[in-house]
C-alpha positions as CSV (number, residue, x, y, z in Angstrom):
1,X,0.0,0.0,0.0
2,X,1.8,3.1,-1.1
3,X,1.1,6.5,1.1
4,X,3.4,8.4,4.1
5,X,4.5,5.7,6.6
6,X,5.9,6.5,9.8
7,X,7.4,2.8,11.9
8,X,6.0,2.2,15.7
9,X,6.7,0.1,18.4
10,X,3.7,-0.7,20.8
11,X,4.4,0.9,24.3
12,X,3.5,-1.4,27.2
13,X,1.4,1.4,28.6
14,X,-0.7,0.7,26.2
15,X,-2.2,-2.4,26.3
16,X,-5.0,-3.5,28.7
17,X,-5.2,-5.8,31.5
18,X,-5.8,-9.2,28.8
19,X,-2.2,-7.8,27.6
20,X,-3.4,-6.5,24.3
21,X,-2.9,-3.2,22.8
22,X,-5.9,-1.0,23.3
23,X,-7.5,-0.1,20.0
24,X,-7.6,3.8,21.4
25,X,-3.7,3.4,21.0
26,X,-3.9,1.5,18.1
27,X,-5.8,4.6,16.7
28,X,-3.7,7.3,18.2
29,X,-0.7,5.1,15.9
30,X,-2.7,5.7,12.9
31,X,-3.5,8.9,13.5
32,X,0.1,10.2,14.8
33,X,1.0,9.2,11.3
34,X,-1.6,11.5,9.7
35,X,-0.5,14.6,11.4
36,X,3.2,13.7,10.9
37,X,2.7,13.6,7.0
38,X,0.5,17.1,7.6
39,X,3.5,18.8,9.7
40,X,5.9,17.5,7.2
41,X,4.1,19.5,4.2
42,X,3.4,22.8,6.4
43,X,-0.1,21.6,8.2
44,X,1.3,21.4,11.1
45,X,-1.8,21.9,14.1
46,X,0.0,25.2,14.7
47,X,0.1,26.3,11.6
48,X,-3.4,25.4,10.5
49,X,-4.3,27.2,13.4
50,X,-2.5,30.2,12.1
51,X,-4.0,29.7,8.8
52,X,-7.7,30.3,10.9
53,X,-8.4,26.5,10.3
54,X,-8.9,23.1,12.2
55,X,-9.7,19.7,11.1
56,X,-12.5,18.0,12.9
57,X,-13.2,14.5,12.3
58,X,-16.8,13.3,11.5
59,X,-17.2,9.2,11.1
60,X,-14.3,6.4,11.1
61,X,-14.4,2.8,11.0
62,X,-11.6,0.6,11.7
63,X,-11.5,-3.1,11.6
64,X,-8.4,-5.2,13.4
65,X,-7.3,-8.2,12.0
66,X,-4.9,-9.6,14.4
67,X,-4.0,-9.3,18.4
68,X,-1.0,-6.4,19.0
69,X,0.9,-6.9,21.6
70,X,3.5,-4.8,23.6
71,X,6.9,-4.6,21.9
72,X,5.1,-5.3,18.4
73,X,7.1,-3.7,15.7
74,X,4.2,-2.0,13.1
75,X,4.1,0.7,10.0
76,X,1.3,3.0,9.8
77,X,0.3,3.9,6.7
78,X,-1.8,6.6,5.4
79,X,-3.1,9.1,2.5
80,X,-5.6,11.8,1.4
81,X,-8.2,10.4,-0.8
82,X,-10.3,12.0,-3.4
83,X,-12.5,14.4,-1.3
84,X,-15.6,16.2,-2.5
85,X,-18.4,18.7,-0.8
86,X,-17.5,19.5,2.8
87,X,-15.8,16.1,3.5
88,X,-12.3,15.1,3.5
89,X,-11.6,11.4,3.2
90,X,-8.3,10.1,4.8
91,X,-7.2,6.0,4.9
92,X,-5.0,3.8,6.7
93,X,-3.7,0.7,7.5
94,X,-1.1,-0.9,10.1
95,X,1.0,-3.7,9.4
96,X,3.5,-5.8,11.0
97,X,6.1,-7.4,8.7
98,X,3.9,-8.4,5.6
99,X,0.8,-9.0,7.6
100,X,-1.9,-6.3,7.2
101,X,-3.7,-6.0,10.9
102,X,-5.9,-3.3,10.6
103,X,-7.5,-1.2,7.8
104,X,-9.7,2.4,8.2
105,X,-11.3,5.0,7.0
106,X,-12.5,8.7,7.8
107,X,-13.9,11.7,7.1
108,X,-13.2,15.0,8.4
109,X,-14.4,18.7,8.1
110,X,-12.3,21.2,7.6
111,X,-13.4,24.2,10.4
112,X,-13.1,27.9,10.1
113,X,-12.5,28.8,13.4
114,X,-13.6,31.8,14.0
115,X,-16.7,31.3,12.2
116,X,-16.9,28.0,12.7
117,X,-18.5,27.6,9.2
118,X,-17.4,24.5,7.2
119,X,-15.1,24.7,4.4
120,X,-15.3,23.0,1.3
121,X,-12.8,20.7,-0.2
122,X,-12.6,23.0,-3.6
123,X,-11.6,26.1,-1.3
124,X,-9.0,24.5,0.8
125,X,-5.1,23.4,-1.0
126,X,-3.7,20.3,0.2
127,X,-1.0,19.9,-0.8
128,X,-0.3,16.4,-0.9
129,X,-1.0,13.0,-3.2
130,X,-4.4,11.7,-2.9
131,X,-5.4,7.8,-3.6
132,X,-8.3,5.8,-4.2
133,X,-9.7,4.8,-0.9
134,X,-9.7,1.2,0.6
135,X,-11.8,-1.0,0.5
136,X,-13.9,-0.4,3.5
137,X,-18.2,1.1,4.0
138,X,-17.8,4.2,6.2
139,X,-21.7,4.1,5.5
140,X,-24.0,5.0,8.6
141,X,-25.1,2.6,10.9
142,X,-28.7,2.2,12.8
143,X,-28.8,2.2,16.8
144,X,-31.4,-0.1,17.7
145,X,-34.2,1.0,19.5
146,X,-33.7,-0.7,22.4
147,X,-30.4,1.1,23.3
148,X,-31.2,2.2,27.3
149,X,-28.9,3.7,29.6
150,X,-26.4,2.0,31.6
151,X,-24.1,5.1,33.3
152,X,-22.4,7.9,33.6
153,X,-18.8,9.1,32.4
154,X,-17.0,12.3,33.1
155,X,-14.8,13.7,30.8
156,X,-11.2,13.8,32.4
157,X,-7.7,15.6,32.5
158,X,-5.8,12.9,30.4
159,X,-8.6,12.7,27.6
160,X,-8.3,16.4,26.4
161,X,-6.5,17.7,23.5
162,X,-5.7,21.6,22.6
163,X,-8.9,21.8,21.3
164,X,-10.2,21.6,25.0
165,X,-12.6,18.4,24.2
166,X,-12.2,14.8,24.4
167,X,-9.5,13.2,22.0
168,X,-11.2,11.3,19.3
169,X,-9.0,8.8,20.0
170,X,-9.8,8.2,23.6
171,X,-13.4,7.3,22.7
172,X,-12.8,3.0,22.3
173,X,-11.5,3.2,25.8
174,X,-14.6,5.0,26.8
175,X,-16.7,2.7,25.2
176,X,-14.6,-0.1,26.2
177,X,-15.2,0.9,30.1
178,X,-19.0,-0.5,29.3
179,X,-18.0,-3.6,27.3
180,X,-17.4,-7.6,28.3
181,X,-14.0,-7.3,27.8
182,X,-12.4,-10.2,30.0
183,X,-10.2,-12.6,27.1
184,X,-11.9,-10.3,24.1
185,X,-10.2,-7.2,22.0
186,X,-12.5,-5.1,20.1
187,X,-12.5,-6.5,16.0
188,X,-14.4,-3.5,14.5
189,X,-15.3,-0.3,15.2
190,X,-17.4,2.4,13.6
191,X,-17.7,5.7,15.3
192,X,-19.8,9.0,14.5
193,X,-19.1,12.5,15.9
194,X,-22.0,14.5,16.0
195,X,-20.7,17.0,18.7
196,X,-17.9,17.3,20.8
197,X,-17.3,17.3,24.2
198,X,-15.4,19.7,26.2
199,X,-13.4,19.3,29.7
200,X,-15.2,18.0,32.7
201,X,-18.1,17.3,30.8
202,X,-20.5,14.5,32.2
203,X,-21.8,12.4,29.6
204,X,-24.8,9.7,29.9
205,X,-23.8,6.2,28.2
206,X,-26.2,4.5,26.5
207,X,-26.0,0.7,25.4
208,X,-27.4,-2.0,23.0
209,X,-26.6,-5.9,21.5
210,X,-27.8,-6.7,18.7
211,X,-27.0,-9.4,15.6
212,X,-23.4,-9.6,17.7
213,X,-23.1,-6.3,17.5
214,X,-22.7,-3.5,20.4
215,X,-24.0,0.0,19.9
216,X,-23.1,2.6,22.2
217,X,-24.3,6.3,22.1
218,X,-22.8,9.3,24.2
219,X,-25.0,12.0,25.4
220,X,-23.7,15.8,26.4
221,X,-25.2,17.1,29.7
222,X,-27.0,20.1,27.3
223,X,-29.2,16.5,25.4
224,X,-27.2,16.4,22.3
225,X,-25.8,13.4,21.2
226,X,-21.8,13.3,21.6
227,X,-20.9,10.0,19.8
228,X,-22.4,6.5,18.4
229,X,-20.7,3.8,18.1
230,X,-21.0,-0.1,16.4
231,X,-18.7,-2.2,17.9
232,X,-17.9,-5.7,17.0
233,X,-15.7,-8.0,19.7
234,X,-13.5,-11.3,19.1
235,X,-12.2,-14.1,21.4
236,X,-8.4,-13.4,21.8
């Protein structure tokens, strides 16, 4: 797979107590890789910042292959793909020697920050190769109506980013918190981002199964809806 690559070794601190790596880090890996290529070609956050612009990341789905362990030697790879409208569509994929373990896909809005109106892909340079996406849906998903509430999750120190809101990132290990986890790792993982949520923020956690599949929705204190999730999980 050709695109910007960037090599990573798993850090113990980031795998969970069944000694696999969490897929939050597994996405932070993915997505370190993205802004590196970015900085390298004068988009750093800094200077997209200067420019009056932020991206902010609408849907990705991921799905993981194989269990990653601590010490695991991987290469990120990712690219720009043909955009269109208000959406910009980035891939990826992680490997480890030949082996492919994961494969994703977003989309992303590009902000104007002080107006906070979108900007379309037409208006906006980027300066870099795009590709033809991969093979994976980023298509919507349904939550069931019998998703119900099951707690309560406050938004902490560790989870916040210089945009002041929860990490994109940080949101499988959220999810995670509310999932059977003992000998399982999460397999696949679609997430939307209807709104964000900002420091300290107290979110109610909703939950459904259904068809093996777990569906979890994040709720802001003001009734919006944070996030949705569909989660797959897999034996280890």
């Amino acid at each position: 797979m050709n695109g910007f690559t960037k090599d990573i070794c798993v850090d113990v601190h980031d795998v969970d107590f069944n000694g696999v790596c969490r897929a939050s880090a597994l996405l932070r890996y993915i997505q370190s890789a993205a802004q590196q290529q970015l900085t390298d070609n004068g988009m750093s956050y800094d200077e997209l910042r200067a420019m009056g612009k932020a991206f902010i990341i609408s849907r990705i789905k991921i799905e993981f292959y194989d269990t990653v362990r601590a010490y695991d030697c991987l290469r990120a790879t990712t690219f720009p793909c043909d955009s269109r409208g208000y959406s910009f569509v980035r891939c990826y994929a992680l490997t480890r020697g030949e082996q492919i373990i994961a494969k994703a896909i977003s989309v992303w809005a590009l902000v104007d920050v002080e107006s906070r109106s979108l900007v379309r892909v037409d208006d906006f340079s980027l300066p870099l190769k795009t590709l033809p996406p991969i093979d994976l849906d980023i298509g919507r998903f349904r939550v069931p109506t019998s998703i119900r509430e099951v707690g309560e999750y406050r938004v902490r120190y560790g989870e916040i980013d210089q945009n002041n809101h929860m990490n994109n990132t940080t949101y499988p290990d959220l999810y995670a918190t509310f999932l059977p986890m003992e000998n399982r790792r999460i397999a696949s993982i679609s997430i939307s981002y209807p709104n964000d949520a900002p420091a300290n923020e107290l979110l109610k956690v909703y939950l459904a199964e259904e068809d093996g599949c777990y569906y979890l929705r994040t709720v802001r204190s003001d009734g919006r809806v944070n996030t949705e999730a569909q989660i797959t999980l897999t034996d280890i």
